[in-house]
ChimeraX commands (.cxc) that place a marker at each C-alpha (Angstrom):
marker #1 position -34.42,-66.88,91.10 radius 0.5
marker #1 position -36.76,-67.29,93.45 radius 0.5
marker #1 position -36.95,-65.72,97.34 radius 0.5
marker #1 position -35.77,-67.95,100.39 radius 0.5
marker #1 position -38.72,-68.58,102.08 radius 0.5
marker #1 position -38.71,-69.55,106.42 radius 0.5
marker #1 position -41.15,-71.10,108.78 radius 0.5
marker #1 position -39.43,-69.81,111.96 radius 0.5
marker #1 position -40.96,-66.71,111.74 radius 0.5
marker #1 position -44.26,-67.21,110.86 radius 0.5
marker #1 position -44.56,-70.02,113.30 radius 0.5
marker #1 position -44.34,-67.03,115.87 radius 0.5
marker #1 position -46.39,-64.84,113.99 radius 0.5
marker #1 position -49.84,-65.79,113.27 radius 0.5
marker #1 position -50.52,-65.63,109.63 radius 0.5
marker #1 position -54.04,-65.47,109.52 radius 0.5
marker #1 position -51.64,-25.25,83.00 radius 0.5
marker #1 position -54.73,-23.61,83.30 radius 0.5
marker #1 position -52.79,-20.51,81.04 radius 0.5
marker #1 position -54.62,-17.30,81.37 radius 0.5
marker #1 position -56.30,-16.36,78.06 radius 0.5
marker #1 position -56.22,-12.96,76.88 radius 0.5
marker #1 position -59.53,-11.40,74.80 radius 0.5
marker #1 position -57.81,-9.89,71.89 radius 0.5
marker #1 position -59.82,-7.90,69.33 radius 0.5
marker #1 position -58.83,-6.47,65.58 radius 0.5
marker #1 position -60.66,-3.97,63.80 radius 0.5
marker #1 position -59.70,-4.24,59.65 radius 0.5
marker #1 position -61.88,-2.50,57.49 radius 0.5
marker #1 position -64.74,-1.70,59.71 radius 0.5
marker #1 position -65.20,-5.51,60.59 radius 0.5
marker #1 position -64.31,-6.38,64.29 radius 0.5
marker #1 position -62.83,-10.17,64.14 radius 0.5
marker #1 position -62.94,-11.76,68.31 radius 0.5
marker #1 position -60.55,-14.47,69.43 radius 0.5
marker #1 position -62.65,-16.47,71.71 radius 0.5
marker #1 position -60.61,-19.11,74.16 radius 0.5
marker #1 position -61.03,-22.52,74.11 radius 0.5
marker #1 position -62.91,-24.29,76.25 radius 0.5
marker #1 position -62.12,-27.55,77.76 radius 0.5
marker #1 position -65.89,-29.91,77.69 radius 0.5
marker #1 position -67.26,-30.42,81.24 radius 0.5
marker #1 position -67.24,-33.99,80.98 radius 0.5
marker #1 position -63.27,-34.37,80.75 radius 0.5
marker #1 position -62.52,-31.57,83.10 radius 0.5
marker #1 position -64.68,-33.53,85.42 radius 0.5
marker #1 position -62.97,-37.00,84.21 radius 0.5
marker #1 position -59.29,-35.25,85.48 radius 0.5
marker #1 position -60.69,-33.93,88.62 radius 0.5
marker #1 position -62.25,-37.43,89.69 radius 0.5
marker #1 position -58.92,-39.05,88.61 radius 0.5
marker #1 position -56.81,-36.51,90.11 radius 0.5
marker #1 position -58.52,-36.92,93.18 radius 0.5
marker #1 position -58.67,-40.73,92.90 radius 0.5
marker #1 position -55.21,-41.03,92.81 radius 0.5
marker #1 position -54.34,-38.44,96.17 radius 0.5
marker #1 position -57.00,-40.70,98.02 radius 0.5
marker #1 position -54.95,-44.04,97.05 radius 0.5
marker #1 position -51.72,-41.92,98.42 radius 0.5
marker #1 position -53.49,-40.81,101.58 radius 0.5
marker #1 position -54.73,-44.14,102.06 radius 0.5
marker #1 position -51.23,-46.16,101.74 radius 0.5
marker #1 position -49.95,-43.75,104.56 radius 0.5
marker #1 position -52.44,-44.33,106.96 radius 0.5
marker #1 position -51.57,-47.84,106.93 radius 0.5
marker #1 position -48.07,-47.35,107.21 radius 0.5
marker #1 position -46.97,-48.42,110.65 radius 0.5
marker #1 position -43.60,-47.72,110.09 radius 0.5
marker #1 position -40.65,-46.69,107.88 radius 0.5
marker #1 position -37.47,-45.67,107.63 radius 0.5
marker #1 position -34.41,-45.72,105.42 radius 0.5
marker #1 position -30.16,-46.28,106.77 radius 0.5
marker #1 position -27.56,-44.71,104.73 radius 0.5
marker #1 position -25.02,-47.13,103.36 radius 0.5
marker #1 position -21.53,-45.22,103.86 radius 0.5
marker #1 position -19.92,-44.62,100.37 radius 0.5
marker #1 position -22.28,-46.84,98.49 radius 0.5
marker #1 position -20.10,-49.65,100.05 radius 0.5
marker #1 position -22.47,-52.12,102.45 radius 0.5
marker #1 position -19.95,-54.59,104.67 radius 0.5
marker #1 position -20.90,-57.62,105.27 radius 0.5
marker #1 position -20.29,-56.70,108.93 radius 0.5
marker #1 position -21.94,-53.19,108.67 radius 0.5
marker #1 position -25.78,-53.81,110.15 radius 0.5
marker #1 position -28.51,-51.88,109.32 radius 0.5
marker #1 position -30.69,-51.84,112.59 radius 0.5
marker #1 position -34.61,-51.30,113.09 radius 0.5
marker #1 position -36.32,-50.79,116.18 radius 0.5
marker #1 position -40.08,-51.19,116.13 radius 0.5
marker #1 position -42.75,-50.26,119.27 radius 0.5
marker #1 position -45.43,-52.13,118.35 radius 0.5
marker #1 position -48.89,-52.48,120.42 radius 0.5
marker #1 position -51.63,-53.57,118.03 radius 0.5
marker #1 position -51.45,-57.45,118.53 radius 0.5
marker #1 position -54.77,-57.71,116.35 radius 0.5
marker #1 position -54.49,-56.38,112.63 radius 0.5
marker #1 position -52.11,-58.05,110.09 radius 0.5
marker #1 position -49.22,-56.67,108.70 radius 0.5
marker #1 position -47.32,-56.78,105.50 radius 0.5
marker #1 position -43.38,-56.55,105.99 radius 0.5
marker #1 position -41.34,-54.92,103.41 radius 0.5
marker #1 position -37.30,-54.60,102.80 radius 0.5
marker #1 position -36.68,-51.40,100.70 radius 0.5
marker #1 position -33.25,-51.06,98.61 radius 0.5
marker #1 position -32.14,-47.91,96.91 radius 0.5
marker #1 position -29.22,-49.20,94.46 radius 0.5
marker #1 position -27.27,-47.30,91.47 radius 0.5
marker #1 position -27.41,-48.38,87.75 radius 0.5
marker #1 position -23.90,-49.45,88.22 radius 0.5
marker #1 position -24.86,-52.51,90.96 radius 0.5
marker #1 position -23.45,-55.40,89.44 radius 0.5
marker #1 position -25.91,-57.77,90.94 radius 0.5
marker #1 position -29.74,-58.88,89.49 radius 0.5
marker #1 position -30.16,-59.40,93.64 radius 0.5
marker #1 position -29.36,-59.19,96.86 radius 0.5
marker #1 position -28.87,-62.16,99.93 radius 0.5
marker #1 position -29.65,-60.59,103.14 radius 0.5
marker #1 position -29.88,-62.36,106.76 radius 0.5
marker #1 position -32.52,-60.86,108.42 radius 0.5
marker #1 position -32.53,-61.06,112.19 radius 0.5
marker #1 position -35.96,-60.62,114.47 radius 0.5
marker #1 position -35.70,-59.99,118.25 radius 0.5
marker #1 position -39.19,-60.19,119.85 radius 0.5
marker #1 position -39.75,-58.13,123.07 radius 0.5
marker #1 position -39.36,-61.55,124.94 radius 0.5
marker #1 position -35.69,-61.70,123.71 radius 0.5
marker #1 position -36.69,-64.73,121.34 radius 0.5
marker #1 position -34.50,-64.55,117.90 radius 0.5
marker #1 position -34.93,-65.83,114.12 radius 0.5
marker #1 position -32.40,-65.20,111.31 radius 0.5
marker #1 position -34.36,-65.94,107.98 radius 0.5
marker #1 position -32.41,-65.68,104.48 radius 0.5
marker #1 position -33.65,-63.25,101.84 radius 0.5
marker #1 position -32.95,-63.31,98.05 radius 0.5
marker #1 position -34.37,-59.82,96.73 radius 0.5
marker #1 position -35.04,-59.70,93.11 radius 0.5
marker #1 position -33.63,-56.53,91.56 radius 0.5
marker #1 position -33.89,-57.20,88.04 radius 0.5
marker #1 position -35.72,-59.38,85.52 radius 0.5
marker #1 position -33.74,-61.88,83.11 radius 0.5
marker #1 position -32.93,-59.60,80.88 radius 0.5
marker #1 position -30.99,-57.24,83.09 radius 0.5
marker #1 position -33.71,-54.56,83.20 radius 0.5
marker #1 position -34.05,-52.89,86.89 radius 0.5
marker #1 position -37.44,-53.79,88.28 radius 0.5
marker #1 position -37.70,-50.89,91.26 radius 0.5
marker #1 position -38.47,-47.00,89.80 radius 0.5
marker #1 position -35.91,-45.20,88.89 radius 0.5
marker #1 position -34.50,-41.25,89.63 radius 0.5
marker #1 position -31.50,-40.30,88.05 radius 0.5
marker #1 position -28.80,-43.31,88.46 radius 0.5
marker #1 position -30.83,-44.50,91.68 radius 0.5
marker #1 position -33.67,-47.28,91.97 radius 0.5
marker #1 position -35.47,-47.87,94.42 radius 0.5
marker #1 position -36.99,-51.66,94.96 radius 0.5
marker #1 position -39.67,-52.39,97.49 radius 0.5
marker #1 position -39.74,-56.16,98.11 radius 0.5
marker #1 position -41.94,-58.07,100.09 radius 0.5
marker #1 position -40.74,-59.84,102.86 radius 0.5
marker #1 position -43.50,-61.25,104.65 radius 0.5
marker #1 position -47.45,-61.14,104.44 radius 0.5
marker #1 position -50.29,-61.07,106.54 radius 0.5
marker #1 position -48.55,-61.37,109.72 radius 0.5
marker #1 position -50.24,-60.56,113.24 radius 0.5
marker #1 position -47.60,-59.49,116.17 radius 0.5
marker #1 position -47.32,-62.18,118.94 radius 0.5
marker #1 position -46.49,-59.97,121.73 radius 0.5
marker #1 position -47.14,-55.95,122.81 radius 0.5
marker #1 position -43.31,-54.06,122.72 radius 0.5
marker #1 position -39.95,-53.05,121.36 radius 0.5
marker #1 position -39.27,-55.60,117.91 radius 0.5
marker #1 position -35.57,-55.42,116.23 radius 0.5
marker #1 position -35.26,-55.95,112.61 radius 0.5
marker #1 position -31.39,-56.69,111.89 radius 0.5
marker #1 position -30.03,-56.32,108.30 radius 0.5
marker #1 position -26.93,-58.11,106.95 radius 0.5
marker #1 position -25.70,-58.35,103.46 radius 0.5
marker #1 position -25.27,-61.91,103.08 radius 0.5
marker #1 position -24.39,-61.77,98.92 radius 0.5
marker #1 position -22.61,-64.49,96.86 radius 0.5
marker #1 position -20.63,-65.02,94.07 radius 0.5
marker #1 position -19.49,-68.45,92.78 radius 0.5
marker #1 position -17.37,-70.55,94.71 radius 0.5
marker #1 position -17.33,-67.50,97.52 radius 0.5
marker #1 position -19.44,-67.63,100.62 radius 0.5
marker #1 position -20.02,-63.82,101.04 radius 0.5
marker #1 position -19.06,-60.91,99.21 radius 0.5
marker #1 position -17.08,-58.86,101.71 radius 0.5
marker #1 position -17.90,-55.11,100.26 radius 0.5
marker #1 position -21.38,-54.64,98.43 radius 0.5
marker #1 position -21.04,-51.99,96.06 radius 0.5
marker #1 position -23.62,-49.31,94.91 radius 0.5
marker #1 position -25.85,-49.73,97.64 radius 0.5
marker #1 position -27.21,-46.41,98.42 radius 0.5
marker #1 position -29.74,-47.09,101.35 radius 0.5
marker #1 position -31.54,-50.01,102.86 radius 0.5
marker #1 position -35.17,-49.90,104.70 radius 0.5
marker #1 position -38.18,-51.39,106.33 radius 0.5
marker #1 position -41.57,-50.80,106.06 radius 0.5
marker #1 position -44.43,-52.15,107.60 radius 0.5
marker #1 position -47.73,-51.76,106.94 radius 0.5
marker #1 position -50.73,-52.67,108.71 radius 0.5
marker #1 position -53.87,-54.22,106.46 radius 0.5
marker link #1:1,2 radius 0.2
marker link #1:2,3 radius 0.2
marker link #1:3,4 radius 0.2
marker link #1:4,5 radius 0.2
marker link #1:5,6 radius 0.2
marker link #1:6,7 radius 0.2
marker link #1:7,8 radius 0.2
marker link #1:8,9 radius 0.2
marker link #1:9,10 radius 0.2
marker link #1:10,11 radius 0.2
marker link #1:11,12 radius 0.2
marker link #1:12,13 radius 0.2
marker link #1:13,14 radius 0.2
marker link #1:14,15 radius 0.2
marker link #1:15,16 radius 0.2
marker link #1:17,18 radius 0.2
marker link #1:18,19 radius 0.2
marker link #1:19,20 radius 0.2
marker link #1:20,21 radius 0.2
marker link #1:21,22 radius 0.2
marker link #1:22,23 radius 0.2
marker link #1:23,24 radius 0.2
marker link #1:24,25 radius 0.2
marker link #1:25,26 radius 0.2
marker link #1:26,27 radius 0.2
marker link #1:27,28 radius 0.2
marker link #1:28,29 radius 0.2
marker link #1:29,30 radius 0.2
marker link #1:30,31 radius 0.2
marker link #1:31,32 radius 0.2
marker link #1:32,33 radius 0.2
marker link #1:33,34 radius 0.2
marker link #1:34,35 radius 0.2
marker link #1:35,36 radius 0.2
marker link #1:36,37 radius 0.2
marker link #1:37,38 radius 0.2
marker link #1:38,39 radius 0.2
marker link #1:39,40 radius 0.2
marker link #1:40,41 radius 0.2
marker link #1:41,42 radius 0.2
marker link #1:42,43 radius 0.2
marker link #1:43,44 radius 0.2
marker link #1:44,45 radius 0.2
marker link #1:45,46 radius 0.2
marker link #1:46,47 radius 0.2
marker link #1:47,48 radius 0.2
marker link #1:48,49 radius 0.2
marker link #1:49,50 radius 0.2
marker link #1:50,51 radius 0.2
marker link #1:51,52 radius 0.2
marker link #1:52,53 radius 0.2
marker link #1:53,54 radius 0.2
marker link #1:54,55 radius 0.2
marker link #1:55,56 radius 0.2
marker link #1:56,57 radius 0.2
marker link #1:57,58 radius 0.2
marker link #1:58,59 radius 0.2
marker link #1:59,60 radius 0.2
marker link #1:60,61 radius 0.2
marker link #1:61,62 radius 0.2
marker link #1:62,63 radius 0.2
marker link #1:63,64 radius 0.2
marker link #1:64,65 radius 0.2
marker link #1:65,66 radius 0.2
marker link #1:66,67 radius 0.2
marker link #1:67,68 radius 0.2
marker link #1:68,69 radius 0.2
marker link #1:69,70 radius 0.2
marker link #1:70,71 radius 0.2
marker link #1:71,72 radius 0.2
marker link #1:72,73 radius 0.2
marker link #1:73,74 radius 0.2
marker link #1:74,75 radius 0.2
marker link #1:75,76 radius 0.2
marker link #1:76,77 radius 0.2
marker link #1:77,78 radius 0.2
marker link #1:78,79 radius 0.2
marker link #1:79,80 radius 0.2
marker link #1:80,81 radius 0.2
marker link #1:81,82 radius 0.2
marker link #1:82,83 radius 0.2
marker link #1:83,84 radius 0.2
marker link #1:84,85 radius 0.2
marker link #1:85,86 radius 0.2
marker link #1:86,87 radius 0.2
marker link #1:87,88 radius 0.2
marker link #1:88,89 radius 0.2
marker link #1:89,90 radius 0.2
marker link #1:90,91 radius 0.2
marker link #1:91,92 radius 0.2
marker link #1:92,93 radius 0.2
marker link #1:93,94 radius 0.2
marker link #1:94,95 radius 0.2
marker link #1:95,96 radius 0.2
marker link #1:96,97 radius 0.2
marker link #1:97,98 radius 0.2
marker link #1:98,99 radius 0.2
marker link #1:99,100 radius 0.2
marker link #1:100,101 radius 0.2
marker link #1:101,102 radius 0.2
marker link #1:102,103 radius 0.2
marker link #1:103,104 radius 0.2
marker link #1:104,105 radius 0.2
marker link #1:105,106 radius 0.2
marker link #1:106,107 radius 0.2
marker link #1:107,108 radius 0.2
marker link #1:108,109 radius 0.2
marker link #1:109,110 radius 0.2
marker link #1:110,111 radius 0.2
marker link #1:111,112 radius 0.2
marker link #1:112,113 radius 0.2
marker link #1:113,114 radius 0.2
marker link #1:114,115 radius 0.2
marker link #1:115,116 radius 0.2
marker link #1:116,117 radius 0.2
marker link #1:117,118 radius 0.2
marker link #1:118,119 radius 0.2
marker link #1:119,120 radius 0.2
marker link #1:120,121 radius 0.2
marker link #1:121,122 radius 0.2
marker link #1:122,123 radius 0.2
marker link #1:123,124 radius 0.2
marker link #1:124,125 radius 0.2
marker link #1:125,126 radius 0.2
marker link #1:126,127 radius 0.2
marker link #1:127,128 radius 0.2
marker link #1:128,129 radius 0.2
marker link #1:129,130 radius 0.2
marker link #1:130,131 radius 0.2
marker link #1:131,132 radius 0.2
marker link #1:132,133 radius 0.2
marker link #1:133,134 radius 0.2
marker link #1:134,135 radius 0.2
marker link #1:135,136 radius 0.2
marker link #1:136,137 radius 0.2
marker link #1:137,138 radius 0.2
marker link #1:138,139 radius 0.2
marker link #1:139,140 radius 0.2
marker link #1:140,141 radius 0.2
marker link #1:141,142 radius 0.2
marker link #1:142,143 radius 0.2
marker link #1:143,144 radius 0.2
marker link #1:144,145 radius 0.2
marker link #1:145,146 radius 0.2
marker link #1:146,147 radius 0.2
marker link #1:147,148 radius 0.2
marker link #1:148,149 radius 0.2
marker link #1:149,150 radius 0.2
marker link #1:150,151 radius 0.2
marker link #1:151,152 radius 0.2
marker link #1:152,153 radius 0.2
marker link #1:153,154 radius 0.2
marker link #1:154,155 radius 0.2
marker link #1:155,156 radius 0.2
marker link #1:156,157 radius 0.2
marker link #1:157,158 radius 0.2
marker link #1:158,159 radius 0.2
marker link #1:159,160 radius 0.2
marker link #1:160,161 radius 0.2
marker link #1:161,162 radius 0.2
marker link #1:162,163 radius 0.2
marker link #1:163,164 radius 0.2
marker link #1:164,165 radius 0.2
marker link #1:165,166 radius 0.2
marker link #1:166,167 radius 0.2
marker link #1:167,168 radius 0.2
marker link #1:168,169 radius 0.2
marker link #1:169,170 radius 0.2
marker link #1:170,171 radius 0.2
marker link #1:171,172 radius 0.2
marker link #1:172,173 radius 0.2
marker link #1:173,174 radius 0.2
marker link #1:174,175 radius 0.2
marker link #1:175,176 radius 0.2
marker link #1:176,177 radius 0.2
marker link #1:177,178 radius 0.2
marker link #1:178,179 radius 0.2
marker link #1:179,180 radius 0.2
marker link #1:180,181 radius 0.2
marker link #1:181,182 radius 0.2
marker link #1:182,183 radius 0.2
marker link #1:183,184 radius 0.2
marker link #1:184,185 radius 0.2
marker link #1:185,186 radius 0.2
marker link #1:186,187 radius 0.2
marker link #1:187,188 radius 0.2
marker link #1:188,189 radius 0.2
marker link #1:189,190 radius 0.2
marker link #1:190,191 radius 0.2
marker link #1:191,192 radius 0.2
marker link #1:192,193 radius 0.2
marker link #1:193,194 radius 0.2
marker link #1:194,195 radius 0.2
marker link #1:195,196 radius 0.2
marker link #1:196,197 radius 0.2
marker link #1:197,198 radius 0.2
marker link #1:198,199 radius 0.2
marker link #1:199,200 radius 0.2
marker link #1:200,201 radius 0.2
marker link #1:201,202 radius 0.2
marker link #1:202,203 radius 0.2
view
């Protein structure tokens, strides 16, 4: 399955253990035997410090570009299809590009490989766009594609890349369940749904 894809919106947006060893010593006939403690070579100790230290930069890094980020609570694991998650973004940087990304925390128990959302935009002029998502949960063989703790995953899906803000002010991100199943237009209640999100980050 593949991700509904819009031009509205981009039309407005220009894409452009270290243990503590202990000396021991034991004296049998007249012969003093020394346990000595191991030592780790300097080349890997430097290795894991460099890696270590790799790896807090690439963290420190990704939230420096985060612009903003935040997570709604679904009520009982049970998201309405008239229950709507809302963002509001201040945005004043009209000159870097952005990457827009939906975040869904889910249980193990979600019956779904995906979610439909609607996803409504309100620039600070008051102009509106509704573009349909299809988020990818799982692969085709039912296995959970976000990273999972405990019985919940969490999914980070991208929504929309490289995209410079048209206009200085207040932007709302609106988010609606929009899920099917067969013949039906819309699920009513989407169950196991713990929390949905938006993050945006800027390039």
């Amino acid at each position: 399955m593949s991700r509904d894809k819009s031009t509205n919106f981009y039309s407005l947006f220009k894409l452009v253990p270290q243990r503590a060893l202990n000396f021991c010593q034991l004296l049998t006939a007249n012969r003093q035997l020394k346990f000595n403690p191991i030592r780790v070579p300097h080349k890997i100790s430097k290795l894991y410090f460099f890696s270590g230290l790799i790896t807090i930069m690439a963290f420190a890094s990704c939230d420096r570009n985060r612009v903003y980020e935040k997570y709604i609570k679904i009520p009982n694991y049970a998201w309405h299809k008239d229950s709507v998650a809302f963002f509001a973004v201040d945005i004043q940087d009209t000159i870097s590009l952005h990457n827009f990304y939906i975040d869904i925390r889910h249980t193990g128990a979600y019956k779904w490989s995906n979610i439909y959302m609607f996803i409504d935009t309100q620039f600070p002029s008051g102009k509106r766009f509704r573009d349909t998502v299809n988020c990818i949960l799982a692969n085709n063989k039912g296995r959970w594609l976000g990273d999972g703790v405990g019985d919940l995953w969490d999914m980070q899906v991208l929504f929309k890349k490289n995209v410079r803000f048209p206009e200085k002010g207040k932007y709302i991100f609106q988010f609606e369940q929009a899920q099917r199943a067969g013949k039906d237009p819309y699920i009513k209640v989407l169950h196991d749904i713990s929390d949905v999100g938006l993050r945006i980050e800027r390039q």
